[in-house]
PAMAR-313724 format. One line per field, with one value per residue (C-alpha): residue number from 1; residue in one letter; chain; z, y negated, x negated. Coordinates in steps of 0.25 Angstrom, whole numbers, plus 5000, padded with zeros to 4 digits. Layout:
! residues N
vexvo [NUM / ...];
tido [a / ...];
torpa [A / ...];
c3 [Z / ...];
c2 [Y / ...];
c1 [X / ...];
END
This chain:
! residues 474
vexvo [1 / 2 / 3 / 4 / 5 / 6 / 7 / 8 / 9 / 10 / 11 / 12 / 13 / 14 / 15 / 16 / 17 / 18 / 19 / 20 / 21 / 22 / 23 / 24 / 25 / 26 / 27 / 28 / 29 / 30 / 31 / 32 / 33 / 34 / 35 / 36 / 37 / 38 / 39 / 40 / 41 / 42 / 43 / 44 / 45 / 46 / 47 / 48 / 49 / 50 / 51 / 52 / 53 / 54 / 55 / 56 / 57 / 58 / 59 / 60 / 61 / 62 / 63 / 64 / 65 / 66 / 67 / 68 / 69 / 70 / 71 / 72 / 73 / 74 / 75 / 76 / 77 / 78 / 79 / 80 / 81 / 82 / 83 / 84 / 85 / 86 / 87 / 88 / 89 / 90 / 91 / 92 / 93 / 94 / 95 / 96 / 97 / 98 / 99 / 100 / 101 / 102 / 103 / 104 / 105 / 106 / 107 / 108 / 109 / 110 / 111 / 112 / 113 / 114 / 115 / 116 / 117 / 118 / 119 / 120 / 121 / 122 / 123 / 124 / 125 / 126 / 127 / 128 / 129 / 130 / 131 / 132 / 133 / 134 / 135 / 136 / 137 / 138 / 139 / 140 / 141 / 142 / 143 / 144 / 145 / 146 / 147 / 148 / 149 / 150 / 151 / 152 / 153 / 154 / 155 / 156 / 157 / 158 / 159 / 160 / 161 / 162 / 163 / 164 / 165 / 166 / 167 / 168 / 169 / 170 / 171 / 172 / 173 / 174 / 175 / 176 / 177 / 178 / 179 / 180 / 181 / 182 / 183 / 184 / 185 / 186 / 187 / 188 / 189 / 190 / 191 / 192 / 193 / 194 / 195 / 196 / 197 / 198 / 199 / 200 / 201 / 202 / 203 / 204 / 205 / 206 / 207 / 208 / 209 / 210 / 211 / 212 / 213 / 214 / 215 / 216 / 217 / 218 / 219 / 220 / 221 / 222 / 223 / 224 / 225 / 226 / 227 / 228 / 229 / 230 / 231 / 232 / 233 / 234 / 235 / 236 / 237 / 238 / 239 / 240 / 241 / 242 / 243 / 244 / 245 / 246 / 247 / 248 / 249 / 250 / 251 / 252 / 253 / 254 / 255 / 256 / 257 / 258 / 259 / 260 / 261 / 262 / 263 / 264 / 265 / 266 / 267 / 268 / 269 / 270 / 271 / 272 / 273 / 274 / 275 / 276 / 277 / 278 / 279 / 280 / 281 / 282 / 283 / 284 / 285 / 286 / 287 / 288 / 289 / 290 / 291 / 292 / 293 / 294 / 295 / 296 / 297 / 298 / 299 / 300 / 301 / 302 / 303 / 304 / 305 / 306 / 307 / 308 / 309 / 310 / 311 / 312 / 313 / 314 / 315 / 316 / 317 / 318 / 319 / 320 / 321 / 322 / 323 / 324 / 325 / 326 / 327 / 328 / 329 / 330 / 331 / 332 / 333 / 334 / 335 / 336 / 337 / 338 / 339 / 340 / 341 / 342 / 343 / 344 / 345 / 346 / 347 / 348 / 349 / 350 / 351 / 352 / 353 / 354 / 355 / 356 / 357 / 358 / 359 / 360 / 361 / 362 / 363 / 364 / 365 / 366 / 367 / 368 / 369 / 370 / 371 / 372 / 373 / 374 / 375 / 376 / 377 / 378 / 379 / 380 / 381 / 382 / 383 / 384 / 385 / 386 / 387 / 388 / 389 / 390 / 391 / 392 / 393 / 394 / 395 / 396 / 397 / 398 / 399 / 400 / 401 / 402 / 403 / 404 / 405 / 406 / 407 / 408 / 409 / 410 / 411 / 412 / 413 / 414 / 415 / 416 / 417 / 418 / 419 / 420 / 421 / 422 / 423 / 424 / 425 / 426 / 427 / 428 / 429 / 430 / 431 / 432 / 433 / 434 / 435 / 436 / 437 / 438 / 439 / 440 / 441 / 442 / 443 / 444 / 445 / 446 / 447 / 448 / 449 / 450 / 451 / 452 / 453 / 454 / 455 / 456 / 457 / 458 / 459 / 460 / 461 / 462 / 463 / 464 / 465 / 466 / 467 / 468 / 469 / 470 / 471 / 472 / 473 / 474];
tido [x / x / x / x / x / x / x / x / x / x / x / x / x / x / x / x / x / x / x / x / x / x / x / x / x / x / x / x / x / x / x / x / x / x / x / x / x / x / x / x / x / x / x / x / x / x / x / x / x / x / x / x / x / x / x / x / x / x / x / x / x / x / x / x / x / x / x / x / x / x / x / x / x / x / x / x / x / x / x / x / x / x / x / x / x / x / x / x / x / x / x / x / x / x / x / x / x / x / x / x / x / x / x / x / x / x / x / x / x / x / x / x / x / x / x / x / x / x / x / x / x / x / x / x / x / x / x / x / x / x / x / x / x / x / x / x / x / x / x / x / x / x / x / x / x / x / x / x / x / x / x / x / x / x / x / x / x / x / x / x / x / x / x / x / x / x / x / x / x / x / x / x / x / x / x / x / x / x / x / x / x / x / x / x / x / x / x / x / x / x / x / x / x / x / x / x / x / x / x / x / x / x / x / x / x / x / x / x / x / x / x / x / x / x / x / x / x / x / x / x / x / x / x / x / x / x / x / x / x / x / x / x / x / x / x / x / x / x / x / x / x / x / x / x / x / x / x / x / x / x / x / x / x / x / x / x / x / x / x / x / x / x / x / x / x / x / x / x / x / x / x / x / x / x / x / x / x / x / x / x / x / x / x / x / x / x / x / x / x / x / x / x / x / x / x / x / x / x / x / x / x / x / x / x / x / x / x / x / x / x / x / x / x / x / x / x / x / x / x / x / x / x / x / x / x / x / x / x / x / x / x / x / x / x / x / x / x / x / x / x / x / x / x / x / x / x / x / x / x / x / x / x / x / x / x / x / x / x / x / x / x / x / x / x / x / x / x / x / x / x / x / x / x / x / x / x / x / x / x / x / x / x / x / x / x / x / x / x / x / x / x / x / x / x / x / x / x / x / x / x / x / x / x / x / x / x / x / x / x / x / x / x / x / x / x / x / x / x / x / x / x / x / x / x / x / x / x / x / x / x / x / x / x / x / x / x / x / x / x / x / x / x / x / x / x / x / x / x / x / x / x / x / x / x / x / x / x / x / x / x / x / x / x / x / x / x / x / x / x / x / x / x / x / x];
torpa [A / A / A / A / A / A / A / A / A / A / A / A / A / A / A / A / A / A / A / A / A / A / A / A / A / A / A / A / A / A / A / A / A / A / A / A / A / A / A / A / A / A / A / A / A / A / A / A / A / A / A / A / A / A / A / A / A / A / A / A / A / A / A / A / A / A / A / A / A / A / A / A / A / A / A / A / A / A / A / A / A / A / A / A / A / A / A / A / A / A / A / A / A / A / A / A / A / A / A / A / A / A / A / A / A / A / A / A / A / A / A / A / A / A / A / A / A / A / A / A / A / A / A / A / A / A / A / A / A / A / A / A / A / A / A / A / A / A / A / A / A / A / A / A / A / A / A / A / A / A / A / A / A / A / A / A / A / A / A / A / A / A / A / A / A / A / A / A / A / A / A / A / A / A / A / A / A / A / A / A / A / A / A / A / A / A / A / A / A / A / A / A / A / A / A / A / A / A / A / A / A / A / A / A / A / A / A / A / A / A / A / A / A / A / A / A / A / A / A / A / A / A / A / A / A / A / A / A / A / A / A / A / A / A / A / A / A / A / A / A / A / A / A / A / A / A / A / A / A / A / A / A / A / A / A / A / A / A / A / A / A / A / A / A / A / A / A / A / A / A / A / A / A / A / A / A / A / A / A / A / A / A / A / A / A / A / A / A / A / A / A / A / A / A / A / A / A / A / A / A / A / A / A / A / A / A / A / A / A / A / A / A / A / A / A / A / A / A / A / A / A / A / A / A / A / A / A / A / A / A / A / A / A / A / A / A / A / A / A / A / A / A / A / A / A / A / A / A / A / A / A / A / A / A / A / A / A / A / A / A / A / A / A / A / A / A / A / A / A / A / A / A / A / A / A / A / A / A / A / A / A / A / A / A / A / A / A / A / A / A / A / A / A / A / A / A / A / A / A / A / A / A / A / A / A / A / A / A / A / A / A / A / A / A / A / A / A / A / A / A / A / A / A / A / A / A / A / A / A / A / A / A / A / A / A / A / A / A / A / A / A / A / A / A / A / A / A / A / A / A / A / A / A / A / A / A / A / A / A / A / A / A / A / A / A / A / A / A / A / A / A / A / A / A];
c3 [4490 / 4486 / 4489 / 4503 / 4506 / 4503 / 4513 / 4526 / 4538 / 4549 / 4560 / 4576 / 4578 / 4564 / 4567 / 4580 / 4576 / 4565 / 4574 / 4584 / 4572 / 4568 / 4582 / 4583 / 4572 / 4576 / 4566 / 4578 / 4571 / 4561 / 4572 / 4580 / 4567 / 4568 / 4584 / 4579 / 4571 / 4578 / 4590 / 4579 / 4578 / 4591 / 4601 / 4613 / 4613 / 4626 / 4618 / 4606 / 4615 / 4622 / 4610 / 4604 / 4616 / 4614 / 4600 / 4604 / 4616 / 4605 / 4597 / 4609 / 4609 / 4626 / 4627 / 4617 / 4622 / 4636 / 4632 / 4625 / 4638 / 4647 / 4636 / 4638 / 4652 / 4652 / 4644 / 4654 / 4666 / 4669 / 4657 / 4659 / 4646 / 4647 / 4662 / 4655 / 4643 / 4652 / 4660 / 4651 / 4642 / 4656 / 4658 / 4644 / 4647 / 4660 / 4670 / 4678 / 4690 / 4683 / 4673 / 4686 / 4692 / 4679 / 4680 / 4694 / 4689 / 4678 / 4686 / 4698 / 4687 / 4680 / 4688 / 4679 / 4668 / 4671 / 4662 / 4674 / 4683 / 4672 / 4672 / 4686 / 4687 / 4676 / 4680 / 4694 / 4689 / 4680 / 4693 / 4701 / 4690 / 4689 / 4705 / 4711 / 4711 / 4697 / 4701 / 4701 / 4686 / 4676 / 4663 / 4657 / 4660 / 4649 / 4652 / 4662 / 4656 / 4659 / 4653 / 4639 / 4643 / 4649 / 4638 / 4628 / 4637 / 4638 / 4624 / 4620 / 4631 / 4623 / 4610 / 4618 / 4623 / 4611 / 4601 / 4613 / 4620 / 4626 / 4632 / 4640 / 4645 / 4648 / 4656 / 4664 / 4669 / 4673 / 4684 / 4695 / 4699 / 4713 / 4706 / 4697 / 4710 / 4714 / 4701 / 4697 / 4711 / 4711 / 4695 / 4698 / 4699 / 4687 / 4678 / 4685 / 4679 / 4666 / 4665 / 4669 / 4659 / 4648 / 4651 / 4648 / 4632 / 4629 / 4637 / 4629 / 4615 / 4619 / 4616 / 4623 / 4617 / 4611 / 4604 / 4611 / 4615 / 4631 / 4627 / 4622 / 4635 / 4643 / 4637 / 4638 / 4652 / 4656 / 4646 / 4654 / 4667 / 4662 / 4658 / 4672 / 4679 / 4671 / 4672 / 4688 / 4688 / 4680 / 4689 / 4703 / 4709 / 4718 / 4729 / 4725 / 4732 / 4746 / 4742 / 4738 / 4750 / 4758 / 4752 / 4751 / 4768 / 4768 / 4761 / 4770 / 4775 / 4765 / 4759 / 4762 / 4756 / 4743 / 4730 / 4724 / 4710 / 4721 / 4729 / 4717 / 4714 / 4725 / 4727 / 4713 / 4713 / 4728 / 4722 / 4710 / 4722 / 4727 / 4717 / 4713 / 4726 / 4726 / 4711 / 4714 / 4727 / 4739 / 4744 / 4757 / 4752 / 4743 / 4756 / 4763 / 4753 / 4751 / 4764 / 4767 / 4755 / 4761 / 4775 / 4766 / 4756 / 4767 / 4776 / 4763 / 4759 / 4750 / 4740 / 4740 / 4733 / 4721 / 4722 / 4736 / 4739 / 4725 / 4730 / 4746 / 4738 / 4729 / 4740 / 4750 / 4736 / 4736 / 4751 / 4747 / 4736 / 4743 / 4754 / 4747 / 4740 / 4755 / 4759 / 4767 / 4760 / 4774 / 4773 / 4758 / 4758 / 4768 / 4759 / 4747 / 4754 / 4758 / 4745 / 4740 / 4751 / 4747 / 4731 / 4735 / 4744 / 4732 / 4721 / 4715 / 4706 / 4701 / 4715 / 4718 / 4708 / 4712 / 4727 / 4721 / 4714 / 4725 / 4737 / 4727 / 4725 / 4742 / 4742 / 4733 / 4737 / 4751 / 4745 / 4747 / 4734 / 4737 / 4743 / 4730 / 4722 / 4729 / 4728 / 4713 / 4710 / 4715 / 4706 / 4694 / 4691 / 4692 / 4682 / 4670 / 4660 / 4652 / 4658 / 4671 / 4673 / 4666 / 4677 / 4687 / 4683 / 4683 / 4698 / 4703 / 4695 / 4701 / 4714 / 4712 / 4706 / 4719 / 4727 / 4719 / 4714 / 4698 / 4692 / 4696 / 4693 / 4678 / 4676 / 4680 / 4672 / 4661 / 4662 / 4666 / 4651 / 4645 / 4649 / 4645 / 4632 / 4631 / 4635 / 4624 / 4636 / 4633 / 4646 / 4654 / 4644 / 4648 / 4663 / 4663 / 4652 / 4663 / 4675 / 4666 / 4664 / 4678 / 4684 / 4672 / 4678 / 4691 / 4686 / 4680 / 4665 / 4660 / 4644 / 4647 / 4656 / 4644 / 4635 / 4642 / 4646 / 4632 / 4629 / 4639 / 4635 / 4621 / 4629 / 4635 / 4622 / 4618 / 4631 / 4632 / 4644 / 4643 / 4659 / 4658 / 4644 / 4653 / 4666 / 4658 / 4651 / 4666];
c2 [5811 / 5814 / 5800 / 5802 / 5813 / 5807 / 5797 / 5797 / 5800 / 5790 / 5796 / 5790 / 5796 / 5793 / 5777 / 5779 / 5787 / 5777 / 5765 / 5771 / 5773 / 5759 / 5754 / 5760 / 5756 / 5740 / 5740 / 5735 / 5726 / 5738 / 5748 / 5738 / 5743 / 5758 / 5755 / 5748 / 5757 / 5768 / 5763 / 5759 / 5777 / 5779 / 5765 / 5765 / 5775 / 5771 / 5778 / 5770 / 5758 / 5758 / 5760 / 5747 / 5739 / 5744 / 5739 / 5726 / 5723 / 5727 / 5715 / 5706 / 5707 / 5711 / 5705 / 5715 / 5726 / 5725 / 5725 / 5740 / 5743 / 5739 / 5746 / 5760 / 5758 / 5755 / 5769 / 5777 / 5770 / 5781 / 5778 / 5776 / 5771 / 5761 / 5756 / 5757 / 5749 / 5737 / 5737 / 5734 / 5725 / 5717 / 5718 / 5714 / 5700 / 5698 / 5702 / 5711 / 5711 / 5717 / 5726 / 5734 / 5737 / 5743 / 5751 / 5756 / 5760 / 5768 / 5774 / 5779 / 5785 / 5792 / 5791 / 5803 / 5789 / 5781 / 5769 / 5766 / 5765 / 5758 / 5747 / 5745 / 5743 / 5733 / 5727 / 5725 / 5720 / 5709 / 5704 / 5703 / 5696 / 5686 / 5684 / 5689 / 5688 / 5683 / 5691 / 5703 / 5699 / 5706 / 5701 / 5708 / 5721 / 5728 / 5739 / 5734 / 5734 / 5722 / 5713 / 5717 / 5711 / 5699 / 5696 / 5696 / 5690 / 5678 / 5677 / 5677 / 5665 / 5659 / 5660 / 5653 / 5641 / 5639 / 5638 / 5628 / 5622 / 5611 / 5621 / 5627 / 5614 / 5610 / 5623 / 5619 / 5606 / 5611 / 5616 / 5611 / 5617 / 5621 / 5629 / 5634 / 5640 / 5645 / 5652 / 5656 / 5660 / 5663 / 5661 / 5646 / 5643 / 5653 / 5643 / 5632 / 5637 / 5639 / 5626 / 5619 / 5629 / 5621 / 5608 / 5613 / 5612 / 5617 / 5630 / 5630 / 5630 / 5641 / 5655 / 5669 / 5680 / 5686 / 5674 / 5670 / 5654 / 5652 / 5643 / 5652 / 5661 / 5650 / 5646 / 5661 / 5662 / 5649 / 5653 / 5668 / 5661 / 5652 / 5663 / 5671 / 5657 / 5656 / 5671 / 5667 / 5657 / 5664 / 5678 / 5672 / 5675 / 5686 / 5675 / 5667 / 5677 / 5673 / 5662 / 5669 / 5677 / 5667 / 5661 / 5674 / 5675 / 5660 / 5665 / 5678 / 5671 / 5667 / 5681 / 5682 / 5670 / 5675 / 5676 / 5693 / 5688 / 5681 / 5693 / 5703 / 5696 / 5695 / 5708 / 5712 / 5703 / 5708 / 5724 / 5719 / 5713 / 5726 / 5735 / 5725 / 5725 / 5740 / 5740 / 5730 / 5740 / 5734 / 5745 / 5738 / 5727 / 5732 / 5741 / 5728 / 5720 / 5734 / 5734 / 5721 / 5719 / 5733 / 5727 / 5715 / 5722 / 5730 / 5717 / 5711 / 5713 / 5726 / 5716 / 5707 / 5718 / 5724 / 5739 / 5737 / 5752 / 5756 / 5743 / 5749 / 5762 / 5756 / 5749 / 5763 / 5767 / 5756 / 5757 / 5773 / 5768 / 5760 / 5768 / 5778 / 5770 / 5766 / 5780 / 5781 / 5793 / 5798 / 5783 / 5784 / 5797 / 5788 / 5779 / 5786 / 5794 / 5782 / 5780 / 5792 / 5791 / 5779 / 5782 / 5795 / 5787 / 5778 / 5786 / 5779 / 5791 / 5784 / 5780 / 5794 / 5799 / 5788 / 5792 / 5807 / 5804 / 5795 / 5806 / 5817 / 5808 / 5807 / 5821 / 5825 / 5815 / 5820 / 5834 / 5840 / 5845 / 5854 / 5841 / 5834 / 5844 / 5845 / 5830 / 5831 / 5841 / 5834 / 5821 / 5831 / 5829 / 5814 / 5811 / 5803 / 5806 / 5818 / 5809 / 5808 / 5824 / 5827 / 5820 / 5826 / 5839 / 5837 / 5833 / 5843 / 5854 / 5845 / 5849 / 5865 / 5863 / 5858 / 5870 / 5880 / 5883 / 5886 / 5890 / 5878 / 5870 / 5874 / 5875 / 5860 / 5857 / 5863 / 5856 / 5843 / 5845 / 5848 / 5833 / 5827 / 5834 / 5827 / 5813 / 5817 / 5812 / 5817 / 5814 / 5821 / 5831 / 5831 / 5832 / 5842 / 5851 / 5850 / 5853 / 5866 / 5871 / 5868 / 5876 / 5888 / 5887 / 5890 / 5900 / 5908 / 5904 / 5901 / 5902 / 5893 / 5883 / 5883 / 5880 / 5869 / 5861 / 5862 / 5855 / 5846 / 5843 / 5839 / 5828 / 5822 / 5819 / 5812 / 5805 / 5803 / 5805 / 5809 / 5812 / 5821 / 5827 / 5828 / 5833 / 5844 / 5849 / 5851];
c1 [5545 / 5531 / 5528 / 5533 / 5527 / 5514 / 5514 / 5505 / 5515 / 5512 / 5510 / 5509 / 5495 / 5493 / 5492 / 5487 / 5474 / 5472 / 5474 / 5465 / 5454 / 5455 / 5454 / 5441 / 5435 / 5439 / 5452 / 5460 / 5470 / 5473 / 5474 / 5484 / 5494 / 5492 / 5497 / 5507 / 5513 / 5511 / 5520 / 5529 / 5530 / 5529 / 5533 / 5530 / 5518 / 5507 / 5496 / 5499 / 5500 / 5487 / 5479 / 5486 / 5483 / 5468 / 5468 / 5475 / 5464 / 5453 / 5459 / 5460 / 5476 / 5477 / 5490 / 5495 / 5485 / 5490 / 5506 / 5503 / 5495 / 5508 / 5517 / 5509 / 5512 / 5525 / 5525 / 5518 / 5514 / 5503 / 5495 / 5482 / 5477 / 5488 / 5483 / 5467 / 5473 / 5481 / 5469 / 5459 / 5469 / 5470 / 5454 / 5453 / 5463 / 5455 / 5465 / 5454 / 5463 / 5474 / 5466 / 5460 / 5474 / 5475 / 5463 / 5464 / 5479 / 5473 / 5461 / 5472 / 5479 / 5466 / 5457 / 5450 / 5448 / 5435 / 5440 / 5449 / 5437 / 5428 / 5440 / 5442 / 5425 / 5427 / 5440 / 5433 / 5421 / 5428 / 5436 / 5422 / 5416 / 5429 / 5429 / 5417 / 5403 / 5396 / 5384 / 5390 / 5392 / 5381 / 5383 / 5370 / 5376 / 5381 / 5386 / 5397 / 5410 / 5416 / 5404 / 5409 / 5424 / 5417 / 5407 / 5421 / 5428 / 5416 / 5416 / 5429 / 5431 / 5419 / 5428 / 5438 / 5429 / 5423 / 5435 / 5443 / 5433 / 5444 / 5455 / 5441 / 5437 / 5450 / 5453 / 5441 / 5446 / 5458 / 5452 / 5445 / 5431 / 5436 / 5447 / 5438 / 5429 / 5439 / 5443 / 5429 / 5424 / 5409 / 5411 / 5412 / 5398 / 5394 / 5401 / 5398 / 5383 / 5388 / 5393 / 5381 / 5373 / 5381 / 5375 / 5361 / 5362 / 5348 / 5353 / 5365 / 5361 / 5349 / 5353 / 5350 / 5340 / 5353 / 5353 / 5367 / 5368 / 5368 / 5380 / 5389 / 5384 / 5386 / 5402 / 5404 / 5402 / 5411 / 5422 / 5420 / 5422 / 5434 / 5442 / 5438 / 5443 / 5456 / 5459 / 5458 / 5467 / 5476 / 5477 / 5474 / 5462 / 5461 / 5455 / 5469 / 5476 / 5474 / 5481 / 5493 / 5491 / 5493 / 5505 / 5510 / 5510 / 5516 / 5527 / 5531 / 5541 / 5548 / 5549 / 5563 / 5568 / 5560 / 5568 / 5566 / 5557 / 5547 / 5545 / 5546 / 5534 / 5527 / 5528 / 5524 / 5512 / 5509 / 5509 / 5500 / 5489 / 5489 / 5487 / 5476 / 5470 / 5469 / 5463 / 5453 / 5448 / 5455 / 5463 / 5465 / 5470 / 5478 / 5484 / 5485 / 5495 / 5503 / 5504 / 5509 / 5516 / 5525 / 5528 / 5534 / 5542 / 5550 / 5552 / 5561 / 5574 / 5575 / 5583 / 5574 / 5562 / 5565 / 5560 / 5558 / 5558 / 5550 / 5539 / 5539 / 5533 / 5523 / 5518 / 5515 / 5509 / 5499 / 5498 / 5493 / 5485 / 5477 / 5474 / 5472 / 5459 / 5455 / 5455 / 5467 / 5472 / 5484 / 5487 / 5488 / 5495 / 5506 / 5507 / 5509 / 5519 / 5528 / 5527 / 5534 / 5544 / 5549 / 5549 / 5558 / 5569 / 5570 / 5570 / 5557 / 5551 / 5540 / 5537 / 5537 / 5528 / 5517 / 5518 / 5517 / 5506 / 5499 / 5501 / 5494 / 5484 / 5478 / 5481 / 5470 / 5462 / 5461 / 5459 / 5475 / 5478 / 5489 / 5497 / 5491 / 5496 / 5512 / 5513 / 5509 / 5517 / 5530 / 5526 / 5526 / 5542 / 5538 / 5528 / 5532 / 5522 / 5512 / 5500 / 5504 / 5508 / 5496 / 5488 / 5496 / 5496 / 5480 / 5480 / 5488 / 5477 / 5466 / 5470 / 5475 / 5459 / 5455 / 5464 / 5456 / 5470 / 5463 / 5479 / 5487 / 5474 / 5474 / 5488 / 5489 / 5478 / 5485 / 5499 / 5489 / 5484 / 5498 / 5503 / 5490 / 5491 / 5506 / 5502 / 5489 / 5480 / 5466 / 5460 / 5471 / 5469 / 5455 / 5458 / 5468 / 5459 / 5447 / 5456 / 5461 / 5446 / 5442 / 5454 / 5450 / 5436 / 5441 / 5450 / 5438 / 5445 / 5431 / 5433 / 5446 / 5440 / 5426 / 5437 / 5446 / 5433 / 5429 / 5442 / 5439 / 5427 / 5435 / 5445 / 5433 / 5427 / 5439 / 5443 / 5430 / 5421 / 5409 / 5409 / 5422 / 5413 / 5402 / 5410 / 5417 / 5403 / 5398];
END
């Protein structure tokens, strides 16, 4: 008995702070088993999850990293590490496209986080470099953040080439030049340069100051713009679609006689280019295809769409969304209102709660709190989550804080920290504490307010942001 009673008690947040430790100090493999038994206690948990899919993309393993990232979400569909985590697993992998959605999903959900923003710029940019204008490329300019992805990526493809140099070369012939131009863009003379560098071989065996051969350079750049020209072909390029645009018109007619899996996926692949549309910055467009996508839905039989009712709503949603982005908030707020309508005829709680949450959003935005603060108040009953009350509650006190209305404001604040305390978020934590002492201030509570910025000043070291750190000192 006295054995037993010796014997270290293995705790959950035992194996997650020593996994965490090791992570840090570059023990990734040893960490991995410290997650693994920790899920083993507690299966299931998205905390535990997210942080193995960072240890699994330290190691290189992103099919394994972006699994967790999905599993998280699957758990709680608000979290926003788990949308930051699956969007940078997906940057990591090279699907820019899809990593952004990611992003722009994230930053809508907190937009308070400004590695959502940091992600959509790189993301962006990435896609740019891929599609666009080489120029706008600056290699010697360190302190972008997507050079450091591209450098590895380079070198990594280096690796590649160098240890099969025949599946390269055989890659190449595959592929014609014309549909190479077309895959590579303006990229296409850059490695048509490249390739004609290779032939001088004095330049080739000479090395830079750095003492790094112009071959290696050279191979690194070609292998860089292979793997951008397979990932093309791969995803379609966004110049593809005006191809599939226009087969997509030639087949109108033949909607009708169209079996249900065909138009489940056209419809799902049709959502997906609007929600990409409106992440990469083209709110019209993205209004445009919502728009026509609508006025097809409601001309086909209702047992020919699956969820044809629940689809009709996420559409006026997106419609919203996008206006809202163009500035169009009576528009939006139309929108988002048929939204809601349609969610409450059929029953779609989760639909309701989105439209809720949307209409709340263009009344703040054009300065109604009170009608802000109703609509969030009905979506109270609805929310599934601590982190989602948690940011509810602090909207609703950020707008009796606008209304000069000090009580409700702290008293908001203060439920908004209890459900952040429950979901152990530290920056809602951090929110909700700031929202507190701003509502004491205005309340005259000095020595309370002294005390919960102090306490805010603590989250912000953790989180941490130096501007929040700096903002609160202020």
């Amino acid at each position: 008995m006295a054995d037993e009673d010796d014997l270290p008690v293995v705790t959950f947040g035992n194996l997650m702070s020593e996994g965490i430790t090791l992570s840090r100090r570059g023990l990734h493999d040893k960490a991995l088993g410290c997650f693994n038994d920790a899920l083993k206690l507690r299966a299931g948990d998205k905390h535990c999850l997210i942080t193995r899919s960072k240890c699994f993309l330290k190691l290189g393993d992103t099919e394994n990293s972006l699994k967790d990232a999905e599993a998280s979400l699957q758990i709680d569909k608000t979290f926003s590490e788990g949308l930051y985590q699956k969007a940078e697993t997906l940057y990591t992998m090279g699907d820019f496209e899809f990593a952004l959605v990611f992003y722009h999903r994230g930053r809508r959900l907190r937009p308070d986080l400004h590695k959502f923003q940091l992600g959509i710029n790189k993301a962006e940019e990435a896609i740019v470099n891929c599609i666009g204008d080489p120029s706008s490329v600056k290699l010697e300019n360190k302190e972008e953040l997507c050079f450091v992805s591209r450098q590895a990526e380079s070198k990594k493809d280096n690796q590649k080439q160098q240890n099969k140099p025949t599946k390269d070369q055989k890659q190449t012939k595959k592929l014609s030049p014309k549909t190479e131009r077309q895959l590579l863009g303006a990229l296409y003379a850059d490695k048509a340069y490249l390739e004609k560098l290779l032939k001088d071989k004095d330049l080739m065996q000479s090395s830079t100051r750095q003492g790094i051969k112009v071959m290696d350079l050279v191979l690194g750049g070609i292998a860089y713009l292979n793997h951008r020209r397979d990932f093309w072909q791969q995803q379609k390029p966004i110049y593809a679609r005006v191809h599939e645009r226009k087969v997509l018109r030639q087949g109108r007619t033949q909607d009708k006689k169209e079996k249900p899996s065909d138009i489940s996926r056209s419809i799902a692949k049709n959502m997906e280019d609007i929600e990409l549309s409106l992440a990469r910055g083209s709110a019209e467009e993205s209004c445009r295809k919502a728009e026509r996508l609508l006025k097809r839905i409601q001309t086909w039989p209702e047992n020919d769409v699956p969820n044809r009712n629940e689809l009709i709503g996420n559409l006026h949603s997106c419609i919203g969304n996008a206006q809202l982005a163009m500035g169009q908030m009576e528009a939006a707020l139309h929108s988002h209102k048929m939204d809601l309508d349609c969610a409450r005829q059929n029953a779609l709680t989760d639909a309701e709660s989105r439209a809720l949450d949307n209409i709340g959003h263009v009344y703040a935005r054009i300065g109604k709190f009170q009608q802000a603060i109703n609509t969030w108040e009905e979506k109270i009953p609805l929310a599934q989550s601590s982190l989602e009350k948690a940011w509810l509650f602090h909207e609703i006190g950020r707008c009796y804080l606008e209304l000069d209305k000090a009580e409700e404001a702290q008293d908001y604040g203060k439920k908004s920290l209890q459900a952040a305390d429950e979901e152990g978020d530290v920056e809602w934590q951090l929110q909700a504490t700031v929202l507190v002492a701003q509502a004491q201030v205005k309340l005259k509570d000095y020595p309370s307010a002294i005390m919960n910025f102090e306490r805010a000043l603590e989250k912000a070291k953790l989180v941490p942001s130096e501007a929040a750190q700096k903002g609160i000192i202020a």
